[in-house]
N, C-alpha and C positions, 0 to 999 in steps of 0.2 A: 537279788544280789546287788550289790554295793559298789562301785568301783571307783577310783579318785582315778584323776591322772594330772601333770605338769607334763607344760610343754615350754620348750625354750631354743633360742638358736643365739649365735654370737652377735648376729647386729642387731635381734629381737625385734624383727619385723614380720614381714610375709610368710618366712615358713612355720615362725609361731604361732601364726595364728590359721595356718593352714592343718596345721594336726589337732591343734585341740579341734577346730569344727570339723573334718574327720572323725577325729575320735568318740564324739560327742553327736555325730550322726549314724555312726553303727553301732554305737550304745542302745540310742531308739530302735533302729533298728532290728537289732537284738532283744529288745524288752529288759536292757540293762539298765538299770537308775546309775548314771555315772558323772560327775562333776569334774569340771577341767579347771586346773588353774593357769594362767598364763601368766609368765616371766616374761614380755616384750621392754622394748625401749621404753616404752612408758610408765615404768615398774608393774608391778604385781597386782593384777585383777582378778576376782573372781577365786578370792583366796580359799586356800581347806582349811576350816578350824577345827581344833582339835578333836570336837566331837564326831566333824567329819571325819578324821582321820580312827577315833575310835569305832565308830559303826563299820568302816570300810572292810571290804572283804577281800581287795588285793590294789596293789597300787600300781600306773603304769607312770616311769620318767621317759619322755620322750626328748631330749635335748641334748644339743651340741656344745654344752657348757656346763662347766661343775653347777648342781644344783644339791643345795642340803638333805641328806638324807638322815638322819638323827632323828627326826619326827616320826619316821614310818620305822620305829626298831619294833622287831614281834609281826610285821606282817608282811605277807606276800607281797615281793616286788619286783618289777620289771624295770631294767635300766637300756633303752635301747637309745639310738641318733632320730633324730627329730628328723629323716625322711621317711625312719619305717613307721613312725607314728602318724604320717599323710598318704603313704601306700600301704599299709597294710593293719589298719586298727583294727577291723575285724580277729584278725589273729592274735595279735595281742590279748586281747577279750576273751577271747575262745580259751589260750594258756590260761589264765585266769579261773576260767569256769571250770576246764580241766585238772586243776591242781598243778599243773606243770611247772612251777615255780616257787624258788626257795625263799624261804623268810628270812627278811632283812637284819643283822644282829648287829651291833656294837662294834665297830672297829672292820666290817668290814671293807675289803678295799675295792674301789671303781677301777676301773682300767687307768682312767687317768692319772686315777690315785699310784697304783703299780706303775705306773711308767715313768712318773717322780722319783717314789720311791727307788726304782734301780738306779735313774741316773741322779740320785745324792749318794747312791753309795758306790758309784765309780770313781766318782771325787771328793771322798768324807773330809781331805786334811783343805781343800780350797775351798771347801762349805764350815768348816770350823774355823779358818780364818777367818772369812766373810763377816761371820756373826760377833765375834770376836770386834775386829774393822767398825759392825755398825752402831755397835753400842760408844763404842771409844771416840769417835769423828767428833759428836756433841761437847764432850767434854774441851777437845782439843780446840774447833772454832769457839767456843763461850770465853773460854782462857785466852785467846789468842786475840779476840775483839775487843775484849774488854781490857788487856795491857795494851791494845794500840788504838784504844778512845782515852784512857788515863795518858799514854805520851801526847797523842795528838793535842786533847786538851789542856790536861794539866803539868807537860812538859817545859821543863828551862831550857835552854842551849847553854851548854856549860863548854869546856876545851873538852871534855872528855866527851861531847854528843850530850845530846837528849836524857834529864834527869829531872825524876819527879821528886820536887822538894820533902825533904823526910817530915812527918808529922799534918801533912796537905790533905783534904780528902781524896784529893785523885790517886793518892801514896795509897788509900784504901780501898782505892777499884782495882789499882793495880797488885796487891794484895788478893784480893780474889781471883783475879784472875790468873793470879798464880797456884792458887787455892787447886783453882780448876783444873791445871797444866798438871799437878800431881797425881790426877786421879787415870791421867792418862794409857800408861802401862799396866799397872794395876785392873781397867775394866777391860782393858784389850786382853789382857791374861784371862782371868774371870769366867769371861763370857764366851772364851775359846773351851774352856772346863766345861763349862752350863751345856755346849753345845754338843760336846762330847759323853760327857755322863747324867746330864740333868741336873736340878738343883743340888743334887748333894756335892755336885764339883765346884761350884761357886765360890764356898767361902775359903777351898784350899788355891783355888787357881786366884781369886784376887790377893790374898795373903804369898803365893809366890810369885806373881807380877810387884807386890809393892818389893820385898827383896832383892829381887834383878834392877828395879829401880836405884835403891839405895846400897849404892855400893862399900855404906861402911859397915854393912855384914862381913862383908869378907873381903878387906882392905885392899876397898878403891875407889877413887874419887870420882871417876863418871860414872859407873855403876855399868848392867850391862843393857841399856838403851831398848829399845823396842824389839831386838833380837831376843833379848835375854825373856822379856817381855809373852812372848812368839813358844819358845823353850816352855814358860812354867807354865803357861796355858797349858797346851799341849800335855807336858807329864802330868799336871795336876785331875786331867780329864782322864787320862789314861789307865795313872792310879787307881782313882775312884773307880774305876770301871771294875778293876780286876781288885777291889778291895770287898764290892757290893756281889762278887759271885762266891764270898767265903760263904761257907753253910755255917749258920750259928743257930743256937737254942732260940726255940717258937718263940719265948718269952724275952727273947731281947730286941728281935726282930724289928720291931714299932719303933726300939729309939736309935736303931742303925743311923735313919737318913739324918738324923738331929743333932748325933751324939759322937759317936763312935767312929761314922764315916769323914765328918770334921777334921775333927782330932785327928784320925791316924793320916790322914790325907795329906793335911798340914802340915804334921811334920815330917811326914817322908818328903815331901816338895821342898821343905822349908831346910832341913838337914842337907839334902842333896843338894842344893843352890848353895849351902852356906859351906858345907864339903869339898863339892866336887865340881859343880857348875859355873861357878859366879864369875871365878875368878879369870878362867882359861877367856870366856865368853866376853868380862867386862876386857882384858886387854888385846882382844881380837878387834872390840869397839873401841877402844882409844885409840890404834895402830889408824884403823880408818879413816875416825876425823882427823887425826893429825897428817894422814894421805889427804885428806880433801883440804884444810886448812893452808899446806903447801901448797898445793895446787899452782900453777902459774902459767901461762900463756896455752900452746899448745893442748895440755892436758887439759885445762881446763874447760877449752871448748867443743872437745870430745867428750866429755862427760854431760856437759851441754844439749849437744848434740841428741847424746842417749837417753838422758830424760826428758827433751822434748818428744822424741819420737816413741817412748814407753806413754807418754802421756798421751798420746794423738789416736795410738795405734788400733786400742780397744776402747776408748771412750770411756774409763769409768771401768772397765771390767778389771783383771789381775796384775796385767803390764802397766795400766795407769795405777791400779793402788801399791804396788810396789815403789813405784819412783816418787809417790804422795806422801806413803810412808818413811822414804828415807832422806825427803826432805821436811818432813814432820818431826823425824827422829834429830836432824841438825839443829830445827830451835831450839830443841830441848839442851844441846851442848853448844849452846849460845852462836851458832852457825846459821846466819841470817841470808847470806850467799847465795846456799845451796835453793832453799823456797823460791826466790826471787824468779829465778829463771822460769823452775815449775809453774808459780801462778802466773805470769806469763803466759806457757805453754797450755794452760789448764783453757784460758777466755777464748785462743786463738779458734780452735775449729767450729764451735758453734757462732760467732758471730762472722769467722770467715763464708762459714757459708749460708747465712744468713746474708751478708755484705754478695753474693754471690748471684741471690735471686733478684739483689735490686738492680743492682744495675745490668743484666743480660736474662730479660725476664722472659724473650723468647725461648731459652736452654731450659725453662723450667714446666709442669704443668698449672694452674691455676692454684690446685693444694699443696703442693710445695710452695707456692711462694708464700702461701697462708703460713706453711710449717716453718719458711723462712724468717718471719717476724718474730713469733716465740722461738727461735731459734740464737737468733739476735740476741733479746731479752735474756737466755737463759745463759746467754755468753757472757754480759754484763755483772753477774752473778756470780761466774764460776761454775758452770752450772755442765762440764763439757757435752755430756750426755744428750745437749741438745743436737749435735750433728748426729745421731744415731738415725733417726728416720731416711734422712740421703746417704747415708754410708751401705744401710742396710739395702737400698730400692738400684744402685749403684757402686760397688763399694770397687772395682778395677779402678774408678775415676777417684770417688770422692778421697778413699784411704792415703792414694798415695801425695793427692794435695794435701789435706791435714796435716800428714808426717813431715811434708816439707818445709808446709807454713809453721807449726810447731818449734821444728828443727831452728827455721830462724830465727824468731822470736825467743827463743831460747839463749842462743850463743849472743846477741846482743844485749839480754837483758845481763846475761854475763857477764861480755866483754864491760859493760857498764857498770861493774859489782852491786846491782839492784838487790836490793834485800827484803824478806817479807818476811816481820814477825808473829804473823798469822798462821796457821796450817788451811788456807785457804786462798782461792787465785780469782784472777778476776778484777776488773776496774774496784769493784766493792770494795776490795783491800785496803787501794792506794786511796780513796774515798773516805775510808774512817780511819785513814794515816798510819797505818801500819808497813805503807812500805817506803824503805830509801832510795834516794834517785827517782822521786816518781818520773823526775820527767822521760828521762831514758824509760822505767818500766812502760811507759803510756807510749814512748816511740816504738819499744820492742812491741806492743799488739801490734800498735799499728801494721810496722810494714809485716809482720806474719800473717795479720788478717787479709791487706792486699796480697801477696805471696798466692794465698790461699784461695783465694775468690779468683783471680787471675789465671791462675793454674787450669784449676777445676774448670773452670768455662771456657778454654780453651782445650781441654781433653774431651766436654761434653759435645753432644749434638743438637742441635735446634731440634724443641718437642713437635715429632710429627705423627701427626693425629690423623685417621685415615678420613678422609671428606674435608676435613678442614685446615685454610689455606693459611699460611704464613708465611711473614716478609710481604711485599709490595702487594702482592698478590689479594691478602689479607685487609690490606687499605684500599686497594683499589674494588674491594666486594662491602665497602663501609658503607655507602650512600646508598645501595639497594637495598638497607636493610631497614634502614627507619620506615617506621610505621607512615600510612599517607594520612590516619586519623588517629587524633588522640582521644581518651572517655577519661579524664579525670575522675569524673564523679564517679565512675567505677573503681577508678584505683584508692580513690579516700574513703571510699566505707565499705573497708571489708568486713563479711557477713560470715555470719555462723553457718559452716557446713556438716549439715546433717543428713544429707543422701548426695547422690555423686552425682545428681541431676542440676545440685545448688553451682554445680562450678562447670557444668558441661551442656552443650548446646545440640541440638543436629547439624549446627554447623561446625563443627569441631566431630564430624563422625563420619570416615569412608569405608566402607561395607567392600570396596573393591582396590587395596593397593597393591601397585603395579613391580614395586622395588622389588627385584632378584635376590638382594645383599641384605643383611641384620645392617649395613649402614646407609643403602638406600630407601629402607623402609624408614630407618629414622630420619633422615633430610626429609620425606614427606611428609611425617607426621609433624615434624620442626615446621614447616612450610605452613601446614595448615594453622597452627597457633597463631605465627607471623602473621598470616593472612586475615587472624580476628582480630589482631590487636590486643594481644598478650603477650608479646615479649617486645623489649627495647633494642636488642641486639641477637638473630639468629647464630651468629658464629659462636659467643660469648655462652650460648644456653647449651647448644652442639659440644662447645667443650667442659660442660655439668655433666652432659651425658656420658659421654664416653668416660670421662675421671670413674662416674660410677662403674659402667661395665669394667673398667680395667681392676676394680678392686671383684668383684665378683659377677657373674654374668646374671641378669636378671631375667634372665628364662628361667620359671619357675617348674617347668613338663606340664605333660596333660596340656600342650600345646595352646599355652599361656607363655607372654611376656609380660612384663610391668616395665620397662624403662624411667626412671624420675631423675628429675635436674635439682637439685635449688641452690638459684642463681640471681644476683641485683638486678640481670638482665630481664627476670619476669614480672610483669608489672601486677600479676593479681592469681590468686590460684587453678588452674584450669588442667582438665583431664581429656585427652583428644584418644577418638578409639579409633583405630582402625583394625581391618579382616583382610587377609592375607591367607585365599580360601586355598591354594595350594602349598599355604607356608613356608618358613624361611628361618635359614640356621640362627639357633641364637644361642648355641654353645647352652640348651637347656640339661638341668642334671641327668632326664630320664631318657636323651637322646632324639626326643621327640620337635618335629619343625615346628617353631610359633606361628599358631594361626589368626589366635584373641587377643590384639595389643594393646595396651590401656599406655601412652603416656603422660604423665604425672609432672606439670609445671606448677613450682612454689615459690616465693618472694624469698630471698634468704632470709628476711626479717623475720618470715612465719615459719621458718621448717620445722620448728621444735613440734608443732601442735599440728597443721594441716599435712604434710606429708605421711605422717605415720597415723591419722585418722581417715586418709584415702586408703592406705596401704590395708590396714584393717578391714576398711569394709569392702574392697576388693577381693582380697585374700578368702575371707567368707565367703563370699557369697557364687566365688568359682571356684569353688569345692562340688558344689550341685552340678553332678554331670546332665541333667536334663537340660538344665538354666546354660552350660556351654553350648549344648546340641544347640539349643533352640537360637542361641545368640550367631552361632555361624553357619545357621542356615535362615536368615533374614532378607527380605528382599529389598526394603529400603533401611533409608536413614532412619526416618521416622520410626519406623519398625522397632529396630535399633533402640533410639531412644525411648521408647516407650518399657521395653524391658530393661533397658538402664535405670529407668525410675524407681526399681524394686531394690535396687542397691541401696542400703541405709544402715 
């Protein structure tokens, strides 16, 4: 018998490669011929080709993460989480042999597949705008850059403003990018149809998004704007839905999608806009801008107000693309105003709190403030969605600063009639001259961004990490930590590690730690690195560790930890063991105390390649419960290291 398996986890490290050698030892052990493939961080090893997959006699997925199942259609498969595939592969095997298990077919769905599945269809009309939203954005920024690279360059200053002389080539960019500007409603429509009935709703949802565009179907001159837009999507998907369920003769069947569902789509969309819709729609939309165009004092900066804070509130999710959209929907009715404020509001929270980690970097962990410099960047850009990482890790603090810094930035870009003929926010805009008043737009970030960062770190707490000191405390623990010898010539030629003896010493090995705590064992096995002359700073590497355990605990069970840093703070790769014979909590999955500690020091310049080639061959090689027994029941160091050598 035959048997394939994959195996995979989310960060595709230790536990992947802890089931395939599992899996792959009670294969032998059973007299199964059975091949693993492995999905780890370092892509795809030990792949199944298709002949493998044809000879196979049943397939095990063992992962915590969608993996392709389309290869295995026609044969028995097992889709379990990648801990019953390191506790329990013998059974998996045995289903197998027994038949126990249904054949894989076409279209059938994973769990995680079903539990998409329901939650799209709790919210079908916010997932058909979406799709709608992501096709259209492109057209609107191409259009919107490209007529404020033609003003910026190729602009005159006339009495009447900014005019690109007629017959100029920049008169021909901006040309296109008006080109661009009309395709706007139309793909928003379109693709609101696509997503609601499939390709056969396309060509009636884009033929009634250009309608609700052009308001001289059904007499009127702004037509009915991205609402109208919103409408024919919408019915155009709708239709087709309930056109595609008529029962028609076998032999017409084939030119439905091409032919017939077009056509009849199209004009029921196109008839009912030009009938019934367009009109009621297009002067609900003129009543609007001619409310927002009066607009004056008071009003105005309540409106302000509320699309900073729809902009702030969800990052990018429904509340921001609604107040995106309807100051998207203003350029189009020559309402440059209304933008202005939005992109404003759009840069404020990602570079507010980017601006947040620089200067109060005690309130932060060391990956946040990483997350704070693309954070920065992505604010520069327009980009909001970069505060989503501190919103989410925080959001009682972070939310209500964003909305605030928003809010103000907002009502001054206002108060200052900033304008952006873009549908896009962000320094970027005022940069390729798209907007008026930059210098106000550029004061309104500003003070939103301070707003924001002020706020926030003022609502935060100073990061407290349990063993490690900060504030004075922190300084005054600085000069104990430097090394008393330096090895250059160790740190400049680092070496190919090919067993875990390349990077580990018997001096880097205690067979007996004393620590009560999963954070006093780590101070001691920190200590002993320190003490060889591998790291530059103990606190700085202390706080690698712990970032990692807060993201996940690296108690593996079977009374295994792994703890790994990587940190500037370490000067060269190094693996320090220690035995902790009556063990100690380490929050491991299977409940069980860590007895076997292996921690894992990497230069941040290497983590790519040496952290996850220790992790591998650690991960194997205590899997062999004999090779545990034998490792914590050692008398010395040596000991010790001498079955560490077997690690490779």
């Amino acid at each position: 018998m035959k048997i394939l398996a994959v195996t995979a986890c989310p960060v595709g490290i230790a536990h992947t490669y802890m089931a395939a050698e599992n899996l792959q030892k009670a294969g032998e052990e059973m007299g199964v011929d059975i091949k693993v493939e492995t999905q780890g961080s370092i892509g795809v090893e030990n792949a199944l080709t298709d002949k493998d997959v044809e000879e196979a006699d049943g397939i095990i997925i063992a992962s915590d993460k969608e993996v392709s199942k389309e290869r295995f259609i026609g044969k028995q498969l097992i889709v379990v989480g990648v801990q019953e595939g390191i506790r329990q592969p013998k059974e998996l095997i045995k289903r197998i042999q027994d038949g126990n298990v249904s054949v894989y077919k076409a279209g059938m769905a994973s769990v995680a597949e079903a539990k998409n599945q329901k939650k799209e269809k709790e919210n079908p009309v916010y997932r058909h705008l979406m799709n709608g939203v992501s096709y259209m954005i492109p057209f609107i920024v191409v259009g919107g850059l490209l007529i404020a690279l033609a003003l910026a360059l190729g602009g005159e200053q006339t009495p009447g403003g900014l005019v690109i002389p007629e017959g100029s080539f920049w008169k021909q960019i901006e040309a296109l990018g008006g080109a661009s500007f009309t395709f706007m409603v139309p793909i928003l429509a379109g693709f609101i149809a696509y997503s609601i009935a499939d390709r056969p709703g396309l060509a009636p949802g884009i033929i009634g998004g250009y309608i609700a565009a052009d308001g001289s179907f059904y007499g009127s001159e702004a037509g009915a704007g991205f609402i109208g837009g919103i409408i024919a999507g919408f019915l155009a998907g709708y239709v087709v839905l309930a056109i595609k369920k008529i029962k028609v003769p076998q032999a017409v069947q084939p030119v439905m999608p091409i032919i017939f569902i077009p056509i009849l789509g199209s004009l029921t969309v196109g008839l009912l806009f030009i009938f019934v819709i367009g009109a009621p729609v297009a002067s609900i939309f003129e009543g609007l801008t001619a409310w927002l165009e009066g607009m004056q004092g008071t009003s105005s900066i309540v409106l302000a107000m509320i699309l900073g804070a729809m902009i702030a509130v969800d990052m990018g999710g429904p509340f921001n693309k609604v107040a995106f959209l309807f100051g998207a929907a203003m350029i189009g009715e020559g309402n440059y105003e209304i933008m202005g404020p939005i992109a404003a509001a759009i840069a404020i929270p990602p570079i507010g709190m980017g601006l947040a980690t620089f200067i109060n970097k005690k309130k932060y962990q060391q990956a946040e403030r990483e997350t704070g410099k693309a954070s920065f960047t992505m604010g520069l850009f327009g980009i909001t969605e970069g505060a989503i990482p501190f919103a989410a890790q925080d959001p009682l603090r972070v939310i209500p600063s964003i909305i605030v810094g928003s809010m103000t930035g907002s009502v001054i870009a206002m108060m200052s009639n900033v304008g952006d003929r873009v549908a896009h926010g962000g320094p970027i805009v005022a940069v390729l001259g798209a907007v008026d008043n930059v210098l106000m737009f550029f004061v309104a970030i500003a003070v939103g961004v301070v707003v924001t960062a002020f706020l926030v770190n003022f609502l935060k707490k100073d990061v407290a990490v349990a063993g490690v000191p900060t504030g004075e405390a922190a300084v005054a623990e600085q000069p104990a930590e430097e090394p008393a010898v330096k090895e250059p010539e160790q740190e400049e030629q680092p070496k190919e590690i090919n067993k875990l003896t390349d990077i580990t010493t018997p001096e880097l090995i205690n067979i007996d730690l004393e620590g009560s705590s999963r954070d006093d064992v780590i101070d001691e096995l920190i200590q002993t690195l320190d003490t060889e002359g591998v790291l530059d700073s103990k606190t700085e590497f202390k706080q690698a560790i712990i970032n990692r355990e807060q993201e996940s605990s690296t108690g593996l069970g079977m009374n295994i930890a792994i703890p790994h840093g990587k940190s500037s703070a370490v000067k060269k790769p190094a693996v320090v063991f220690g035995i902790k014979r009556d063990g100690v909590d380490w929050n491991s999955m299977d409940g069980t105390d860590a007895k076997l500690i292996f921690m894992i020091a990497v230069p941040k310049e290497r983590q790519g390649d040496d952290h996850l080639k220790i992790l591998q061959m650690l991960s194997r090689r205590l899997m062999d419960e004999k090779f545990r027994e034998d490792l914590l029941h050692v008398k010395t160091s040596e000991e010790a290291y001498q079955l560490l050598e077997t690690i490779r």
